[in-house]
N, CA, C and O atoms as a Tripos MOL2 file, in Angstrom:
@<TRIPOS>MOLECULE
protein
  260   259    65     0     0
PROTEIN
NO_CHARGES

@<TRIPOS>ATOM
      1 N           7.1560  -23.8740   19.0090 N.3       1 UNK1
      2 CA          6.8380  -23.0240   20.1380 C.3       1 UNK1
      3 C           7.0580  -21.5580   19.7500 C.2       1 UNK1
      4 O           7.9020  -21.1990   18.9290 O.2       1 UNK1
      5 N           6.4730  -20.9840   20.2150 N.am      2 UNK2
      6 CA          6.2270  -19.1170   19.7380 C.3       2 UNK2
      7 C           7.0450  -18.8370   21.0030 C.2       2 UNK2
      8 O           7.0900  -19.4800   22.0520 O.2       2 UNK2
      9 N           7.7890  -17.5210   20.5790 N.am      3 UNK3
     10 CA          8.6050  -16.7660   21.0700 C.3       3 UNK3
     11 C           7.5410  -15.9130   22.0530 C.2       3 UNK3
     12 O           6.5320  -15.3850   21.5860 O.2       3 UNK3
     13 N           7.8970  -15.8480   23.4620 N.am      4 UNK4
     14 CA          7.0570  -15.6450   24.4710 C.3       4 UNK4
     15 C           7.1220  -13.8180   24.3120 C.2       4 UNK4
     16 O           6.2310  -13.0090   24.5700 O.2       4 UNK4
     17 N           8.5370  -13.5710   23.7880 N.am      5 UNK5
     18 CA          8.7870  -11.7180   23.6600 C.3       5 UNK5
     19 C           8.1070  -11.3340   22.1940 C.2       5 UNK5
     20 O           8.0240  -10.1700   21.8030 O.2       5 UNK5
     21 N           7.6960  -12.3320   21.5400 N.am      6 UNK6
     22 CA          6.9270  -11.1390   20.4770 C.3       6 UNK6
     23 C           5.4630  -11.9940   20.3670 C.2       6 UNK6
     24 O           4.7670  -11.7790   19.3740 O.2       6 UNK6
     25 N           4.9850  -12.9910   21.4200 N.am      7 UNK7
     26 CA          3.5470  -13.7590   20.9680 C.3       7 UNK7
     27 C           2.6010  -12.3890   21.4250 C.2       7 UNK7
     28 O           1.3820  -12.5610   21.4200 O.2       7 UNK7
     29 N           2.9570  -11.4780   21.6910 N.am      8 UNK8
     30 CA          1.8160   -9.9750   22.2940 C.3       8 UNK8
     31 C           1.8920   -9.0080   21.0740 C.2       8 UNK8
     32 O           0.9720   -8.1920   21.0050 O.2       8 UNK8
     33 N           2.6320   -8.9800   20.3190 N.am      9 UNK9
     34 CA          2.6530   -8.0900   18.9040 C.3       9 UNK9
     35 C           2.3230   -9.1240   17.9070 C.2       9 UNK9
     36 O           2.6560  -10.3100   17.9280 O.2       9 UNK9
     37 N           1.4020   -8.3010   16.7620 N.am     10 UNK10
     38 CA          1.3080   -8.9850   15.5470 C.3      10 UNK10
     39 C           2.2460   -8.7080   14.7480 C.2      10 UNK10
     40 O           2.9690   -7.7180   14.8560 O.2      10 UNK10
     41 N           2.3260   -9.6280   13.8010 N.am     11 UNK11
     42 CA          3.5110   -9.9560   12.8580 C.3      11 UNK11
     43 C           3.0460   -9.5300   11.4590 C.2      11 UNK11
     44 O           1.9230   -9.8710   11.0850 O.2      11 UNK11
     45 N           3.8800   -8.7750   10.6330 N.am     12 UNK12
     46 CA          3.6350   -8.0790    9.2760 C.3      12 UNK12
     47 C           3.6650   -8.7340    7.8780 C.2      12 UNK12
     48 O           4.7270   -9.0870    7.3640 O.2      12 UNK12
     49 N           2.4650   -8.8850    7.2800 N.am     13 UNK13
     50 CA          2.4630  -10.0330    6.1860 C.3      13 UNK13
     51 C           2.9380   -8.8840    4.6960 C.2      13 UNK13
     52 O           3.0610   -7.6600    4.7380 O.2      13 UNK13
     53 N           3.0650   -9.5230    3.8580 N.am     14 UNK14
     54 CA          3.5140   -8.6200    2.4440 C.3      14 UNK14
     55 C           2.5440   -7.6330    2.0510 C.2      14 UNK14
     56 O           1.3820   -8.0080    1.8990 O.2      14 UNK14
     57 N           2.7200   -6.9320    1.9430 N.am     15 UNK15
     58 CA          1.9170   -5.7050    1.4300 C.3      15 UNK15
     59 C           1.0180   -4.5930    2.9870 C.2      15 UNK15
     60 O           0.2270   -3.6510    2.9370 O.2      15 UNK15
     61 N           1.3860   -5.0130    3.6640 N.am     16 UNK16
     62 CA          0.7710   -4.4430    5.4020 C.3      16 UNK16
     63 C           1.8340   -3.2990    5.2900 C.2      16 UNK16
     64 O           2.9470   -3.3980    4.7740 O.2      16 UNK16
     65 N           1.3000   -2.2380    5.8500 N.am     17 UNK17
     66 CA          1.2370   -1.2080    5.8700 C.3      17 UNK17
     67 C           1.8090   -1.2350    7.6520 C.2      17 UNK17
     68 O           1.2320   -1.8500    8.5490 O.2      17 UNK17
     69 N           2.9330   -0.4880    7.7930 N.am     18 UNK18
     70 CA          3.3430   -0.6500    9.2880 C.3      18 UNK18
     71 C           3.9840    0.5540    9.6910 C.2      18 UNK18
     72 O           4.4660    1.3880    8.9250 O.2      18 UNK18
     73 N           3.9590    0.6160   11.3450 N.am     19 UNK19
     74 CA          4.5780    2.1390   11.8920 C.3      19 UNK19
     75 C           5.7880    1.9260   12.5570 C.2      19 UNK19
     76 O           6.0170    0.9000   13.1970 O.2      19 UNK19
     77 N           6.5100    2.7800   12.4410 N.am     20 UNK20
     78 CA          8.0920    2.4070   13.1480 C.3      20 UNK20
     79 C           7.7700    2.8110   14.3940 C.2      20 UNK20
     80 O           7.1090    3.8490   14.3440 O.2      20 UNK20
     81 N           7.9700    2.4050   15.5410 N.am     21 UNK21
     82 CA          7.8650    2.4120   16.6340 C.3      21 UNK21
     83 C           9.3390    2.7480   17.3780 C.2      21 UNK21
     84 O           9.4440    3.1760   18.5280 O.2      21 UNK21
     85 N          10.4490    2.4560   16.4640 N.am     22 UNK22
     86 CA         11.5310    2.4310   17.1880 C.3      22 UNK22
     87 C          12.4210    3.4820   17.5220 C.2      22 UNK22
     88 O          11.7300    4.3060   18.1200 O.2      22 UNK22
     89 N          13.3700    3.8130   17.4670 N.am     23 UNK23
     90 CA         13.9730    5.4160   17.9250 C.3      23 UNK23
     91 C          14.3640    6.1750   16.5740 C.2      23 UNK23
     92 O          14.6840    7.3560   16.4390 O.2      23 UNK23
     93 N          14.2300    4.9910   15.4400 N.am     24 UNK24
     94 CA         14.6870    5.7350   14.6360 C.3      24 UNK24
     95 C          13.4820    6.4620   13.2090 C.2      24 UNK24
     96 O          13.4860    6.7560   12.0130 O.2      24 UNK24
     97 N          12.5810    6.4380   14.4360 N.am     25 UNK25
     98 CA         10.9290    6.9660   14.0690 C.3      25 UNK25
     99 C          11.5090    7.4970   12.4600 C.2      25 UNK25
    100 O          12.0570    8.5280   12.0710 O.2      25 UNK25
    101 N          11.0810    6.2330   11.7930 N.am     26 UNK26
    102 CA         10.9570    6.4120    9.8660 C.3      26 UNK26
    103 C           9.4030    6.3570    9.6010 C.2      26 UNK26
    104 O           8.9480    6.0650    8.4950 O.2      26 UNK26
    105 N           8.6480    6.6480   10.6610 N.am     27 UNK27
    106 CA          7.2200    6.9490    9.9090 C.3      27 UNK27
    107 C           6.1960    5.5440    9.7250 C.2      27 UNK27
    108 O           6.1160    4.5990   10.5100 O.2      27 UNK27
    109 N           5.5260    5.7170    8.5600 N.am     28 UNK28
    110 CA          4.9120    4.7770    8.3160 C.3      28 UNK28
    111 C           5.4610    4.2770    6.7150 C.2      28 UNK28
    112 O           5.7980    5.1020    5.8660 O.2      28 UNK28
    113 N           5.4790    2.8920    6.5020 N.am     29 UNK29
    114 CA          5.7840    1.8920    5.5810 C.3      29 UNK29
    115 C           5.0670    0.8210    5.2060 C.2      29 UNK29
    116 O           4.2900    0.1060    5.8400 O.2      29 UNK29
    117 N           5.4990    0.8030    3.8820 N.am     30 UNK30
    118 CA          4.7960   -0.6780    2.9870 C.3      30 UNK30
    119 C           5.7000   -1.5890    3.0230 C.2      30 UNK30
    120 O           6.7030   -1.3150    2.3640 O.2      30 UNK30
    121 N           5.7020   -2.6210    3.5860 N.am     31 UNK31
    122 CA          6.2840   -4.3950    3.4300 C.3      31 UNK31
    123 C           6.3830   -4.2330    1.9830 C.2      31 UNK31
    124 O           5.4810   -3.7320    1.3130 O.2      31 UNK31
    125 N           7.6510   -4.7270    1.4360 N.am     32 UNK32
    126 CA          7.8280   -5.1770   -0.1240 C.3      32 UNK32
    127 C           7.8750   -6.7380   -0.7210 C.2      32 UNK32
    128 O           7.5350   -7.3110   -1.7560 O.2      32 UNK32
    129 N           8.6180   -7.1440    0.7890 N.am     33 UNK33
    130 CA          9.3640   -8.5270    0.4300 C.3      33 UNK33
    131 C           9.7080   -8.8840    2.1840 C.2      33 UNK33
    132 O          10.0370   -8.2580    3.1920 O.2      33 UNK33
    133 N           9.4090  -10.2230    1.8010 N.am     34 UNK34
    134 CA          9.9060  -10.9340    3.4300 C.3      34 UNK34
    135 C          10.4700  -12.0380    2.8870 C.2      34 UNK34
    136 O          10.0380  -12.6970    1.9410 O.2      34 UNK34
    137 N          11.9590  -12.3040    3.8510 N.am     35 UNK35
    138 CA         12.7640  -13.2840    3.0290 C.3      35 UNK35
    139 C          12.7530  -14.0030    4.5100 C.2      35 UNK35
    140 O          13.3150  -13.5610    5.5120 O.2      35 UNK35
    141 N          11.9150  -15.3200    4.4080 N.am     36 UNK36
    142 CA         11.9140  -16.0860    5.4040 C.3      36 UNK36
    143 C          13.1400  -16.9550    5.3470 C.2      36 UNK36
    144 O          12.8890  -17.8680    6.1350 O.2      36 UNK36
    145 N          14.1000  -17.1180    4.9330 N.am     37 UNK37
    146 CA         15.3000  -17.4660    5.1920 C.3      37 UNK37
    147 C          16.3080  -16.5330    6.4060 C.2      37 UNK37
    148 O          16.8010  -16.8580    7.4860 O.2      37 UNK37
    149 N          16.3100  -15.7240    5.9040 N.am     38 UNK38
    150 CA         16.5780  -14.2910    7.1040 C.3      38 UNK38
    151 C          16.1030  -13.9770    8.3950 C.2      38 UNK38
    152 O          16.7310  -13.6350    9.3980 O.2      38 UNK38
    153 N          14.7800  -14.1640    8.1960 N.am     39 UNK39
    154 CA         13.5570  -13.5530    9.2820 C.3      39 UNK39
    155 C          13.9570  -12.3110    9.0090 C.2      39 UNK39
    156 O          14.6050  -11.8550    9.9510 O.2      39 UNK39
    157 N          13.7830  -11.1880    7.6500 N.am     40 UNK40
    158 CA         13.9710  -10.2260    7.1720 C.3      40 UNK40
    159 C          12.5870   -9.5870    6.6270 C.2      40 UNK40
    160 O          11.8410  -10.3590    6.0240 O.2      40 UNK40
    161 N          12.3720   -8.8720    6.7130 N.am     41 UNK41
    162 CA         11.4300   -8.1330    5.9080 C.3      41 UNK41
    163 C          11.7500   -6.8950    5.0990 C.2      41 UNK41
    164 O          12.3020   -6.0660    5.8230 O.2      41 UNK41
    165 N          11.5440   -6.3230    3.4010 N.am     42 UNK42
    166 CA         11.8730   -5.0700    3.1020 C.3      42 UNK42
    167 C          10.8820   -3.8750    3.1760 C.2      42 UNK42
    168 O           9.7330   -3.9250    2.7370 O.2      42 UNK42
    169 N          11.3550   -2.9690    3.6780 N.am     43 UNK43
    170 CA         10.2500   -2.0200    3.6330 C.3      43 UNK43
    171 C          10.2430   -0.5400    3.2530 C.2      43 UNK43
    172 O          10.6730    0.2680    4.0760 O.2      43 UNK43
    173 N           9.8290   -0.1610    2.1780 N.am     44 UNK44
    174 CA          9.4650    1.3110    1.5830 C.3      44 UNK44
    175 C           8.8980    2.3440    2.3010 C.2      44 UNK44
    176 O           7.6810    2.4090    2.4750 O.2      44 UNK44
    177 N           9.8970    3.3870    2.8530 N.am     45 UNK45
    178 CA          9.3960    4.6170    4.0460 C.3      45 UNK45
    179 C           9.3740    5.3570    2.7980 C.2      45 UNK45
    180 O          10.3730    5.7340    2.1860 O.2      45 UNK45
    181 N           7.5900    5.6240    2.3060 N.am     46 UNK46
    182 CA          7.4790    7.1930    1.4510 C.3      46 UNK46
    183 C           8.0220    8.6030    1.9570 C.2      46 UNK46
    184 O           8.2850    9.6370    1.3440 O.2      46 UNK46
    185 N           8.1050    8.1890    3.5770 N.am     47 UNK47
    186 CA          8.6450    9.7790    3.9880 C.3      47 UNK47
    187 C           9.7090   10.1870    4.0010 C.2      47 UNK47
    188 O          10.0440   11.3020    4.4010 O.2      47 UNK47
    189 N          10.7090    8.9720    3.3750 N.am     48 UNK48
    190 CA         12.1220    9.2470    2.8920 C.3      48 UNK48
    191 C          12.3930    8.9790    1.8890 C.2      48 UNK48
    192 O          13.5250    9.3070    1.5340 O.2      48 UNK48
    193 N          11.4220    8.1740    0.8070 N.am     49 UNK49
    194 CA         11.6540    7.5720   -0.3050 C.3      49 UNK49
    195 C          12.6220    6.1150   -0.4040 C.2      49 UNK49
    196 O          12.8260    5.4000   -1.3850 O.2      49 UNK49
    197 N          13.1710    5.9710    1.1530 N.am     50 UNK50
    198 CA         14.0050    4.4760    0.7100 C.3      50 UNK50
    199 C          13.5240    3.3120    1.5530 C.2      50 UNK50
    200 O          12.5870    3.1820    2.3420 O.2      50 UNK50
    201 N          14.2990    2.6650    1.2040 N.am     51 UNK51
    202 CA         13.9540    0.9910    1.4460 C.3      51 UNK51
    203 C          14.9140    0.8870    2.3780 C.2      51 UNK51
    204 O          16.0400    1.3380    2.1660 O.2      51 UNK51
    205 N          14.4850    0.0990    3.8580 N.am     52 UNK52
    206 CA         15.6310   -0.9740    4.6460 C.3      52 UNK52
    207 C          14.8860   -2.1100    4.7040 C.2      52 UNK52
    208 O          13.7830   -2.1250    4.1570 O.2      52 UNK52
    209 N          15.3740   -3.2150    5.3670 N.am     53 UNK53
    210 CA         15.1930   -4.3700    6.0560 C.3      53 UNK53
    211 C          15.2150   -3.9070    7.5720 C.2      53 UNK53
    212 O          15.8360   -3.1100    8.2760 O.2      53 UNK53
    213 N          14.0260   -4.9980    7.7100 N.am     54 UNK54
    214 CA         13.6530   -4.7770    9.2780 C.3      54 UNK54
    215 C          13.1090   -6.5160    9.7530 C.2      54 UNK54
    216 O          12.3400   -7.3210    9.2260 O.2      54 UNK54
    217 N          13.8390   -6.5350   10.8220 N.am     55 UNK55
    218 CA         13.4490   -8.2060   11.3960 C.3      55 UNK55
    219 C          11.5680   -8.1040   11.5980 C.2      55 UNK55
    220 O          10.7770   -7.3140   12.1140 O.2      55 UNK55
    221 N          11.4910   -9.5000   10.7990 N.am     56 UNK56
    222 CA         10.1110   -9.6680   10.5210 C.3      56 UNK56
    223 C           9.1660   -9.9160   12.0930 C.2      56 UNK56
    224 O           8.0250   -9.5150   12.3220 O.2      56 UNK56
    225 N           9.9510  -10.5870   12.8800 N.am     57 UNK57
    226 CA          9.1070  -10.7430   13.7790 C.3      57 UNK57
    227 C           9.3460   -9.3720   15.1910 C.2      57 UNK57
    228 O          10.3410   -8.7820   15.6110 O.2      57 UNK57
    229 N           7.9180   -9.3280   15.5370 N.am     58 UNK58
    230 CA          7.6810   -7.9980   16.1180 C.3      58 UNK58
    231 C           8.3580   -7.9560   17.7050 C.2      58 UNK58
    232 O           7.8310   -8.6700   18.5570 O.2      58 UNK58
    233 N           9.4990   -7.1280   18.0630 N.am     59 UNK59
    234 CA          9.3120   -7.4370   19.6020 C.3      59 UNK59
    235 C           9.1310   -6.0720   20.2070 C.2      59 UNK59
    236 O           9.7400   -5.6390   21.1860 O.2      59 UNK59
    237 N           7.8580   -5.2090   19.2230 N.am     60 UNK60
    238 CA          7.6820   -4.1470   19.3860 C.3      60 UNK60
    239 C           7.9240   -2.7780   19.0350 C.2      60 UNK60
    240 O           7.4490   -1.7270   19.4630 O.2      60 UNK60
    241 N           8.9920   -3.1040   17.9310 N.am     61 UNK61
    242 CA          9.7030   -1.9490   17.0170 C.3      61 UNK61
    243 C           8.7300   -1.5930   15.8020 C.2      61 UNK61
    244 O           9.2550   -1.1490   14.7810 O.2      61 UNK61
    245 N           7.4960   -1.7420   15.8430 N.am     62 UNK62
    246 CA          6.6910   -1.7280   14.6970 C.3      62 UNK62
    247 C           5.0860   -2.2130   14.9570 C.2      62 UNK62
    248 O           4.9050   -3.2300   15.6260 O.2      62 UNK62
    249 N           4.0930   -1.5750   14.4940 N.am     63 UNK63
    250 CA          2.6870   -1.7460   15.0210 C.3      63 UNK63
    251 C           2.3580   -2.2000   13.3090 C.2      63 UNK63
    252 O           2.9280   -1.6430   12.3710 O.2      63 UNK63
    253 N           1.4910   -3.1390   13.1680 N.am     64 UNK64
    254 CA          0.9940   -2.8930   11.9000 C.3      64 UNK64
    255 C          -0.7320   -2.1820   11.9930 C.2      64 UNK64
    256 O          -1.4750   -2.0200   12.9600 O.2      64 UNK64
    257 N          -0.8720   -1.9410   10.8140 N.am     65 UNK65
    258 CA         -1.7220   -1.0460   10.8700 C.3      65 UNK65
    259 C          -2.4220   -1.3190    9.8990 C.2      65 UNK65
    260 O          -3.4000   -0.6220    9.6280 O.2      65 UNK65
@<TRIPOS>BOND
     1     1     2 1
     2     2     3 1
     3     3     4 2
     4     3     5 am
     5     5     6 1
     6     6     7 1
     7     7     8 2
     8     7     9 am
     9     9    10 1
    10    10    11 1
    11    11    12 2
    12    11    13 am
    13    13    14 1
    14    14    15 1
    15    15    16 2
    16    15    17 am
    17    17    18 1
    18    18    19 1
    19    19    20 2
    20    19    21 am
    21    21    22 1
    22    22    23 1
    23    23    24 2
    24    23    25 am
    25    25    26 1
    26    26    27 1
    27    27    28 2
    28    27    29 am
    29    29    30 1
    30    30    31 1
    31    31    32 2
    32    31    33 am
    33    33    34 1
    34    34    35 1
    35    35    36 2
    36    35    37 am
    37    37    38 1
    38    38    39 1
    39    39    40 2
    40    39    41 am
    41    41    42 1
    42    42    43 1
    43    43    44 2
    44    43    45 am
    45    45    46 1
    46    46    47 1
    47    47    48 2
    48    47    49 am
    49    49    50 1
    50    50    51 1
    51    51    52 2
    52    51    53 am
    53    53    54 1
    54    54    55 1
    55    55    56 2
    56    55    57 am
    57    57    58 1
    58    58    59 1
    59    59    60 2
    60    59    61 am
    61    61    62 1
    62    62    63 1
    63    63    64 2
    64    63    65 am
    65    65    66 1
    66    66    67 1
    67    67    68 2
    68    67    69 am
    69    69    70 1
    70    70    71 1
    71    71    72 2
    72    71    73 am
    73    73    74 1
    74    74    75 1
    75    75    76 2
    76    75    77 am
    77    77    78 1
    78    78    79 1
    79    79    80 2
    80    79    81 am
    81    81    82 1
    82    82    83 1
    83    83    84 2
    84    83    85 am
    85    85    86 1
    86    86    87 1
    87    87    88 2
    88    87    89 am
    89    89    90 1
    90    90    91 1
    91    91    92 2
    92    91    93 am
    93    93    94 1
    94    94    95 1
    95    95    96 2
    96    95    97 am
    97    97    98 1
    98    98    99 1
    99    99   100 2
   100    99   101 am
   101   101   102 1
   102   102   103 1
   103   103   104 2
   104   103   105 am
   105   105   106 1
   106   106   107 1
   107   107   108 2
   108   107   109 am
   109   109   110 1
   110   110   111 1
   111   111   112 2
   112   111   113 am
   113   113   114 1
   114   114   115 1
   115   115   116 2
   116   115   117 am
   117   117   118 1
   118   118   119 1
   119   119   120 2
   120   119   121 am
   121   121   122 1
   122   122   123 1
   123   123   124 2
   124   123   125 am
   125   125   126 1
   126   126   127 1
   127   127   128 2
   128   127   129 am
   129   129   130 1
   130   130   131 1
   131   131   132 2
   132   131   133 am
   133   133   134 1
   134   134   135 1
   135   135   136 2
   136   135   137 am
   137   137   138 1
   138   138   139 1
   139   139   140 2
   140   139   141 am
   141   141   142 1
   142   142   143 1
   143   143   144 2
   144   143   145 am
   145   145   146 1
   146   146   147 1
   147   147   148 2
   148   147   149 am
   149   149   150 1
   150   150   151 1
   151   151   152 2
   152   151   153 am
   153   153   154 1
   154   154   155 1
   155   155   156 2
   156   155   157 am
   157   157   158 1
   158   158   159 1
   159   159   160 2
   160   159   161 am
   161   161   162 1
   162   162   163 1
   163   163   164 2
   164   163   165 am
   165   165   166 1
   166   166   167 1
   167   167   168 2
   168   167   169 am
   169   169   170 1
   170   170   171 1
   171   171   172 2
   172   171   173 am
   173   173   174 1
   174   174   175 1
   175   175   176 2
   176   175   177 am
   177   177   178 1
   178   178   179 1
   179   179   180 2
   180   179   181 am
   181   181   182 1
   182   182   183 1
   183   183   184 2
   184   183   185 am
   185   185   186 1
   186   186   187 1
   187   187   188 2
   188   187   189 am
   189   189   190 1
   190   190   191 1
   191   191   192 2
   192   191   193 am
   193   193   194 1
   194   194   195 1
   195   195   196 2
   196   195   197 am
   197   197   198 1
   198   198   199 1
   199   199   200 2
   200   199   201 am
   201   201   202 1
   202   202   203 1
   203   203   204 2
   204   203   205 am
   205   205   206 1
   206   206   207 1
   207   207   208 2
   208   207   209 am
   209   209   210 1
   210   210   211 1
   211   211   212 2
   212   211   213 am
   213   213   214 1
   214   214   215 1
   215   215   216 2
   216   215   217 am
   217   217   218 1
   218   218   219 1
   219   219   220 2
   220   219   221 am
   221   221   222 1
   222   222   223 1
   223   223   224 2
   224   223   225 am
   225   225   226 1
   226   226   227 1
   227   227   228 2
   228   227   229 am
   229   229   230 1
   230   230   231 1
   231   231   232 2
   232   231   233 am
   233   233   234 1
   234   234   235 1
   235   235   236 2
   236   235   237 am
   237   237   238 1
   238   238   239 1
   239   239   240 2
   240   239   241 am
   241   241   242 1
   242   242   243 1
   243   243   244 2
   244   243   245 am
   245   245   246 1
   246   246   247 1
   247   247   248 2
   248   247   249 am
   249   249   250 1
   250   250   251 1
   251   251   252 2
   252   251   253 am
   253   253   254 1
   254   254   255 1
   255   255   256 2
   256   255   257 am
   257   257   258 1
   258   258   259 1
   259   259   260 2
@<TRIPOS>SUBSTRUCTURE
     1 UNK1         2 RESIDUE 1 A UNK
     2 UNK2         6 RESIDUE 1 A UNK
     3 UNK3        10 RESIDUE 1 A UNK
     4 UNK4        14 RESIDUE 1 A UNK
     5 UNK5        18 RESIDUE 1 A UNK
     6 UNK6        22 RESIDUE 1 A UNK
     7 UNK7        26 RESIDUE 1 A UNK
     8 UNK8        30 RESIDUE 1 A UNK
     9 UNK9        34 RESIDUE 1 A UNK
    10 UNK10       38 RESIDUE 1 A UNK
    11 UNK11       42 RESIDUE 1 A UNK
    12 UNK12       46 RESIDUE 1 A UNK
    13 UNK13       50 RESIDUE 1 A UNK
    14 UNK14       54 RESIDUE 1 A UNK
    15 UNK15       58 RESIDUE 1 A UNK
    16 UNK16       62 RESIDUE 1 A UNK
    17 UNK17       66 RESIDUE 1 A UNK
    18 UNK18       70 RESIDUE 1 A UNK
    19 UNK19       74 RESIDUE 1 A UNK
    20 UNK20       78 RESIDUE 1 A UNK
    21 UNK21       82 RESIDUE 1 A UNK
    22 UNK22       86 RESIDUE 1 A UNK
    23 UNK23       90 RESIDUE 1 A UNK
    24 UNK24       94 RESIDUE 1 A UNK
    25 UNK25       98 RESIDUE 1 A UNK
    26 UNK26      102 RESIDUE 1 A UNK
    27 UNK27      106 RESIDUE 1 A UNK
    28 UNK28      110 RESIDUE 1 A UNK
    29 UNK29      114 RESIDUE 1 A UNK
    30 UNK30      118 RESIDUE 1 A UNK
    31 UNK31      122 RESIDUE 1 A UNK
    32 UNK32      126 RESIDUE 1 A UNK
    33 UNK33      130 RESIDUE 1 A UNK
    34 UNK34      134 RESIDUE 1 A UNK
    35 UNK35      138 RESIDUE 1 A UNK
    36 UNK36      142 RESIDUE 1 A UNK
    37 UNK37      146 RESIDUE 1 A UNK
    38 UNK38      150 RESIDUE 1 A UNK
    39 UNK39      154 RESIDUE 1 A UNK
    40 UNK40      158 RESIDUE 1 A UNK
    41 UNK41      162 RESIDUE 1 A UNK
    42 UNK42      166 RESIDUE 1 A UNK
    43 UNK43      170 RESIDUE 1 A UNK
    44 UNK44      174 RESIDUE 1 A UNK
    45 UNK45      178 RESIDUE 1 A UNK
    46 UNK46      182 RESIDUE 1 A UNK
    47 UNK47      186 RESIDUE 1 A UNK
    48 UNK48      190 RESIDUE 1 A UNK
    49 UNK49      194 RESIDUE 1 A UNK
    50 UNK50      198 RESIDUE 1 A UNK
    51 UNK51      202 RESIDUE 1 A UNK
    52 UNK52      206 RESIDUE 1 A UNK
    53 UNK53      210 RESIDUE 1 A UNK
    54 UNK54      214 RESIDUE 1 A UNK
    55 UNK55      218 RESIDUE 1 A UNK
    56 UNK56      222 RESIDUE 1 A UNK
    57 UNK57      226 RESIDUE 1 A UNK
    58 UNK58      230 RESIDUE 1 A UNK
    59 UNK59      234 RESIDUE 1 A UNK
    60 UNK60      238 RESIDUE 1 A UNK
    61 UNK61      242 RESIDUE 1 A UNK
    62 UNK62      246 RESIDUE 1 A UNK
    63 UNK63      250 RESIDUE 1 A UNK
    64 UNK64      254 RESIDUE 1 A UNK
    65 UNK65      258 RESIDUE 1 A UNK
């Protein structure tokens, strides 16, 4: 069964290109790595040069693009 709070956002596959939506507006990013053990995703902000993890599934903190 799909999670009823993120079945309205799409979900970010490896290499998707995505926008932070959240307060801590990091711009736009490349997916590196998704560790489905986690429900983790890594992601490369060029507009800071670094990498975090961000929960893979969307409950709106992120648009892909």
């Amino acid at each position: 069964m799909k999670d009823p709070f993120t079945a309205m956002y799409s979900k970010a596959k490896l290499q998707d290109w995505i926008k932070d939506m959240s307060k801590q507006k990091r711009g736009v990013g490349l997916v590196k790595s998704i560790d489905s053990k986690t429900k983790g995703m890594k992601v490369w902000w060029p507009k800071s040069g670094k990498t975090s993890w961000m929960v893979v599934y969307n409950h709106g903190h992120y648009r892909v693009i």
